[in-house]
Phi, psi and omega in degrees: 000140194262184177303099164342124184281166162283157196306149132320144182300166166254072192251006186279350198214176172197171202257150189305144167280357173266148150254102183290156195256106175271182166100005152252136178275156202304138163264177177229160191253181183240141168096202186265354177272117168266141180236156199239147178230069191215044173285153172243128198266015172243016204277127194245190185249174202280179229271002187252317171201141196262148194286179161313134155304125180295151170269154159343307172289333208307132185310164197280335188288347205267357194232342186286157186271159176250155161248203217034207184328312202279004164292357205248135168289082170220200206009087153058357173247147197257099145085195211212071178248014189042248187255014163348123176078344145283189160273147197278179185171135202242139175243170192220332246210125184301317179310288179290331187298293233274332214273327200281307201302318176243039156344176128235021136244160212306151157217159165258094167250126189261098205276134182245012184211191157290107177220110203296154174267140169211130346322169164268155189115343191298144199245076161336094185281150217232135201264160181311150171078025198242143162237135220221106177244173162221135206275134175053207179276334204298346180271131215206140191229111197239141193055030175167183186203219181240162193214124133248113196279187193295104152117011178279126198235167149076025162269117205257125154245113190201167177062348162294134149297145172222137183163152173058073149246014186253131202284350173093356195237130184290305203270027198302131181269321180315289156309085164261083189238076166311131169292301181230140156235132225230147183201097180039044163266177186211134163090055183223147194230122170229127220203137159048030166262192189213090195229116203201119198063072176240176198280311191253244164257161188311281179239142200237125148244093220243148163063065190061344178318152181207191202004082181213138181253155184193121200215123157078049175247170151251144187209125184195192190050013184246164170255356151230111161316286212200123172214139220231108160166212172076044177201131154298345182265148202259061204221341150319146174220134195230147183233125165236130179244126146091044157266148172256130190227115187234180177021075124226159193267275167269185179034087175234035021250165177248124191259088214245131154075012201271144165299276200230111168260104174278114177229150186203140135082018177261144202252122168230120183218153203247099176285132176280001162306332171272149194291353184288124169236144189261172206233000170163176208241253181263091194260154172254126176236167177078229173230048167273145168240112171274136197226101155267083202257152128070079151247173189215105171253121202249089177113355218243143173273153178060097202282318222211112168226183196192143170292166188269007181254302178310216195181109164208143189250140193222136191235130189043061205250146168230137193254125171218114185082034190254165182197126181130208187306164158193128183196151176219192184109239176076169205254354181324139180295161175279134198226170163224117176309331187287353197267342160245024227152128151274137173210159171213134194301150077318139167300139174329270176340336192243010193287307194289001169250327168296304180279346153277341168270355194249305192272157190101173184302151171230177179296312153213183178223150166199280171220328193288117213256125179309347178284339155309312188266214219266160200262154182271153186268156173258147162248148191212119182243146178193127178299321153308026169078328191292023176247189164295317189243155189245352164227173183268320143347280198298307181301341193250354160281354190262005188273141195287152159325164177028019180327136189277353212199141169329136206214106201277119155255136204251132185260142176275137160322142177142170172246134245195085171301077173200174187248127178243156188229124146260080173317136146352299202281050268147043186256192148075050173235158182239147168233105177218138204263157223234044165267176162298351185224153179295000175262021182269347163229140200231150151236108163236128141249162195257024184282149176250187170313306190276014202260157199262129209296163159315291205267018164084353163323323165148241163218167170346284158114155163330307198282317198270011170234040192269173186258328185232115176270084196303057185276339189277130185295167169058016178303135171243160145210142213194138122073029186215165171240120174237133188218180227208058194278015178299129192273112187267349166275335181255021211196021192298341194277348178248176178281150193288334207282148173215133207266165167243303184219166191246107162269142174207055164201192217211121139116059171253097183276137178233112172227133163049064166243173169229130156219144212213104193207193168260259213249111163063055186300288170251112192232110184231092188247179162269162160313315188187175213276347175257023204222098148310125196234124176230165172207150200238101213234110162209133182076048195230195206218128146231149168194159188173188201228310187216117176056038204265357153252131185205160165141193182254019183283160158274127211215136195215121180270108171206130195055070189231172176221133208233098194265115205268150201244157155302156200267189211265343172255060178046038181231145181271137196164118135181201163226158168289273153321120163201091156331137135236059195298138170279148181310147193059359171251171158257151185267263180270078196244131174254125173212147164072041189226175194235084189265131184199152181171165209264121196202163176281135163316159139071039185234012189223128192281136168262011142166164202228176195247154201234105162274056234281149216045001213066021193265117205270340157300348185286158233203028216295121170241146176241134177226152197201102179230153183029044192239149154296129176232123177282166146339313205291333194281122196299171183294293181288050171013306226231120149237188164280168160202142187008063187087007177238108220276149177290344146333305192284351194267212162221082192269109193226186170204172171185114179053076166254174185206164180077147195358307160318302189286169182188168188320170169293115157199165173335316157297328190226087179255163198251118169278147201288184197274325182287280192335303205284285172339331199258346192221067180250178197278285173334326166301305172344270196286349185058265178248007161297103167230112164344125165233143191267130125221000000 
């Protein structure tokens, strides 16, 4: 190989004239129009013609600017605005994305569907001047991604899943099947995506690419995240941010050659609940010079490593429960981003709650800066006297009746033996817990159905024996573990099902929890049986053995991993799912998730129809789409219950993957590509869209 030439002078850019403010996550909008609140307002075009006037109506996302490097004026181009001033445009279809994506003039294209790759692995190359949005969650690249070649500039990727090209082989050398890939482009902003389990890597930024920002991403299930480099020249300049990046193995990102690799404000975590281990974090290679601030490293060996040529210097960094290299240093000059860029820091401390709530696709967007509305109040519980409250009980009596307005209780590490209740009269409440990982705050009891009340009352009953009860519309919970430890070996004499939590309200957000039980685990019912309830549970963790997810709520599990547990004398036997859905309403839809636990094969049902009372107008459904299914899940999915065949119900699958899934037959039916359309997480929630506050 021959010698790396020296750097160039930097005399190629100047700095943007706005100093964009970073560190907020996308507010939200309504519908299939998303709106974005990142216009920058002095951000101009590029410097030879200026674009087409947007109109007066055009949604705010359809104007936005990128910040960091891909903010910077050089090679002839202002910022990063994609197809800003083109015409909009909605795809459904593998057909119309490749006919719009690969123009030769500006477009907004708004992906509104699933939309599978064919062949898979395929990469839609994507010509200059484009913004690639996804409408809500439902816009989606499923078996393939995207390619921008050498001189394609001005490109926006943003609010999409990317997922599933990967090929069965972990190191695979074969599969060069990339989410996004990049080959000597400039001026690209990928931003508020979900991009995850595909055959080679997430994002390939290769051969010079430069002035490209990467902000608000989620990046997992892989085995190289994000990899920068594959050129001898030293002359990229790249801003990476706010990303969350776990269950990966490597290139996290690995950074080769970069002029100024800027990384701030990124959560990298290695869960040890998972078979992934990382083999290093944030590497500096070649002759880049790296500026590493204000990040958050959870679990990961070797966090910061760095060739003995590069240069990297690292500012606030928080390291917990890391092991291995960590390192800085190098004769590289000294940069400061601002000198090309305005930017603002989140605190370290605060990185992994800003960015599990923030990063990934969101349901809309919109114009308004969260700093505008009213701030929510906090409550603070801590077993160690240092909150206001020493229980969670206690902190949620304290909320006024009908509060008008949010109301955060933030629980401090420790474990909190008690039973919690949220009345009706109670909505607009966060239960959220402030450690760096969701097992750091636990609220757990042991009541089972049968176990018998204090006052001599009789016993619990299913519903009355959950440890946290959910009655109040508009419920959060984030970043906690709520579980159910009742010893079902030791209690054989009584009834078994024992709940960790009970949803009975309607607009029940659950993000980046574990709920944790045996038998009757997640009871996601309504106030009543004419009352709609939906709940949204993503990036989250539940397990338990029999019907431990069940009720009549509308309820969508998505992008969780669903851990099937051993019975209480050590034999694999149970179901997921046991619905009791009202006629007309939807029931149970798990997508984009993982069942998966350590069982005997071929010993788990994924669900039975729950007929609650024997009441036969109920109507129950489970849809289990785009999910990993382990060994365990038996070949005939679906059974009866208590007389009631699941055939009459409405039981599916549509595209699972891994050991577990199998063909369309008489036993397992699959629903068509038309059917799946009709039954996406957006069909769900309806006029909902979940905001983490």
């Amino acid at each position: 190989m021959s010698p790396r030439a020296p750097r160039p002078p930097r005399s190629r850019h100047r700095r943007s004239r706005t100093a964009l403010a970073c560190g907020l996550p996308l507010a939200l909008a309504a519908g299939g129009a998303l709106g974005y609140g990142f216009l920058a307002p002095g951000a101009q075009s590029r410097a030879s013609a200026a674009p087409a006037p947007v109109p007066a109506s055009a949604p705010a996302w359809a104007t936005a600017t990128a910040d960091g490097f891909a903010s910077v004026h050089a090679l002839g181009q202002n910022g990063t605005y994609g197809g800003r001033g083109g015409q909009l445009v909605t795809v459904r279809t593998l057909a119309d994305l490749e006919k719009y994506a690969t123009a030769d003039k500006p477009y907004v294209i708004v992906v509104a569907a699933a939309i599978t790759m064919d062949p898979v692995g395929k990469e839609i190359k994507v010509a200059s001047d484009k913004t690639i949005i996804g409408s809500g969650t439902s816009g989606q690249i499923v078996g393939g991604g995207f390619f921008l070649g050498q001189g394609v500039h001005n490109v926006i990727i943003r609010n999409l899943t990317i997922r599933d090209a990967y090929q069965g082989v972990w190191n695979d050398k074969e599969h060069d099947f990339d989410g996004i890939q990049m080959d000597g482009a400039h001026h690209v902003w990928i931003d508020h995506n979900d991009i995850r389990h595909m055959a080679d890597g997430l994002i390939d930024s290769r051969k010079d690419t430069t002035y490209l920002t990467v902000s608000f991403n989620r990046l997992g299930q892989e085995n190289k995240a994000f990899g920068i480099g594959w050129t001898e020249n030293t002359t990229a300049d790249i801003t990476i941010h706010h990303n969350w990046i776990r269950e990966t193995e490597q290139r996290n990102p690995s950074t080769d050659n970069v002029a100024h690799a800027h990384l701030y404000n990124n959560y990298l975590e290695d869960d040890p609940g998972t078979a992934i281990t990382s083999s290093y974090g944030n590497y500096a290679r070649g002759r880049t010079d790296m500026l590493l601030e204000n990040s958050y490293f959870q679990g990961i060996t070797n966090p910061v490593i760095r060739d003995a040529t590069a240069t990297l210097v690292q500012r606030g960094n928080v390291f917990s429960g890391t092991t291995g290299r960590n390192e800085s240093g190098g004769t590289g000059a000294a940069w400061d981003p601002r000198s090309y860029y305005g930017y603002t820091l989140d605190k370290a401390a605060d990185v992994p709650s800003v960015v599990k709530s923030g990063a990934g696709p969101r349901g809309s967007l919109g114009t308004t800066p969260a700093t505008t509305t009213k701030a929510a109040t906090t409550l603070t519980v801590a077993k160690d006297g240092s909150g206001r409250y020493s229980t969670v009980q206690a902190a949620v009596n304290a909320v006024p009746a009908n509060n008008p307005s949010r109301v955060v209780i933030a629980v401090k590490p420790g474990t909190y033996r008690e039973t919690v209740r949220i009345p009706a009269d109670k909505p607009h409440v966060t239960l959220r817990g402030t450690g760096t990982s969701r097992k750091d705050t636990v609220i757990v009891y042991d009541n089972a159905s049968g176990t018998r009340k204090p006052d001599g009352s009789g016993t619990y009953g299913t519903g009355g024996s959950a440890t946290v009860a959910v009655e109040a519309d508009d419920f959060q919970a984030r970043n906690l573990t709520i579980a159910n430890d009742f010893d079902e070996r030791a209690h054989q004499d009584i009834a078994q099902q024992a709940v960790a939590l009970r949803t009975a309200a309607d607009k029940v957000f659950l993000d980046g929890i574990i709920v944790s039980g045996d038998q009757d685990t997640l009871l996601l019912d309504t106030a009543a049986k004419d009352r709609l309830g939906r709940v949204y549970l993503t990036d989250s963790y539940v397990t338990g053995n029999v019907d431990f997810i069940f009720g009549r709520a509308t309820a969508v599990i998505d992008r969780s991993v669903i851990t099937l547990k051993k019975r209480w004398d050590g034999s694999s036997a149970g179901y997921v799912t046991a619905p009791s859905t009202a006629a007309g309403r939807k029931g149970i839809l798990i997508a984009d998730s993982a069942v998966t636990g350590d069982v005997a094969d071929r010993t788990f049902y994924l669900g039975r129809p729950w007929h609650a009372g024997g009441d036969a107008t109920l109507d129950p459904q489970t849809t289990v789409r785009h999910t990993t299914l382990s060994a365990a899940v038996k070949t005939a999915p679906w059974t009866d219950m208590s007389g009631f065949s699941w055939k009459d119900d409405r039981f599916a699958e549509y595209r699972n993957t891994g050991a577990g899934a199998g063909p369309a037959s008489a036993d397992r039916p699959q629903l068509s590509d038309a059917r799946a359309a009709d039954q996406e997480v957006a069909d769900w929630l309806g006029d909902w869209t979940p905001t983490a506050s």
